[in-house]
C-alpha positions as CSV (number, residue, x, y, z in Angstrom):
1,X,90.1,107.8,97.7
2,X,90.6,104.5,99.4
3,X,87.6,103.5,98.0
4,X,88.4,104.4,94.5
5,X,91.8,103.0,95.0
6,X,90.3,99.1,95.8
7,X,87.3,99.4,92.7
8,X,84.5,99.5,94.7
9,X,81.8,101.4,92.7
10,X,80.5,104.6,93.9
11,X,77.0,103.5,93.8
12,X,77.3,100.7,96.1
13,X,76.4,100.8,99.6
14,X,79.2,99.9,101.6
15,X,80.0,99.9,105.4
16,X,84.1,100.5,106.2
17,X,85.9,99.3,109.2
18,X,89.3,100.6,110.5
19,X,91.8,99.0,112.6
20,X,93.7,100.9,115.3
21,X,97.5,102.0,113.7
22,X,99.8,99.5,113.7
23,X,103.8,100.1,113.3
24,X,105.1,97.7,109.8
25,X,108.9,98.5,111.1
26,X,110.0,96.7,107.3
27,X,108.9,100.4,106.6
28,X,109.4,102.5,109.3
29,X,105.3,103.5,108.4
30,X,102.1,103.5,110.6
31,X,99.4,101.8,108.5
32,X,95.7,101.2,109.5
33,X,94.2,98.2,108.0
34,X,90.6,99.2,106.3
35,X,87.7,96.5,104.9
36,X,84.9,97.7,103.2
37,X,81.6,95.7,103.3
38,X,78.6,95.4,101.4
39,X,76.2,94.0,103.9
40,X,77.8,91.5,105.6
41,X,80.5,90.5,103.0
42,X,84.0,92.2,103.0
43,X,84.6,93.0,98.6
44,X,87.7,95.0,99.5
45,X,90.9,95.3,102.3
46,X,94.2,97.1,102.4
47,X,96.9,98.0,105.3
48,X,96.7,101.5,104.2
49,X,99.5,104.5,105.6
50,X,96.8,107.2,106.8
51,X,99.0,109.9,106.4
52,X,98.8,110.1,102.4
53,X,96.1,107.2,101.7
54,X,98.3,104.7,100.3
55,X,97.3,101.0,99.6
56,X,100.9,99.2,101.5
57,X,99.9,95.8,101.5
58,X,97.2,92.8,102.2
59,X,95.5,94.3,99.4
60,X,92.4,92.5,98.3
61,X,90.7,94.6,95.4
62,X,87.1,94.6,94.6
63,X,86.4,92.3,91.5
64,X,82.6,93.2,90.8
65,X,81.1,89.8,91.5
């Protein structure tokens, strides 16, 4: 879902790498903050809330080049 969320084709191989929760008190939410990589460039990022899997912020969506 995430990765549908940010644009990142299905039929590229990515790599994804979570942060440890943090607490964004502006909120009151926990989010997690998840890059996906194809090799070793990061094409997508978002502070995401784990609990439902929405994009919060610092959201850097995957633009195909």
């Amino acid at each position: 879902m995430i990765r549908e969320s940010l644009g990142v084709p299905a039929e590229l191989a990515v790599t994804f790498e979570q942060s440890d929760p943090q607490y964004w008190n502006a909120r009151e939410r926990w989010l997690v903050d998840v890059s996906i990589y194809e090799g070793d460039s990061c094409i997508a990022t978002a502070s995401v809330d784990p609990q439902i899997l929405e994009l919060c912020r610092n959201i850097l969506q995957h633009s195909g080049n």
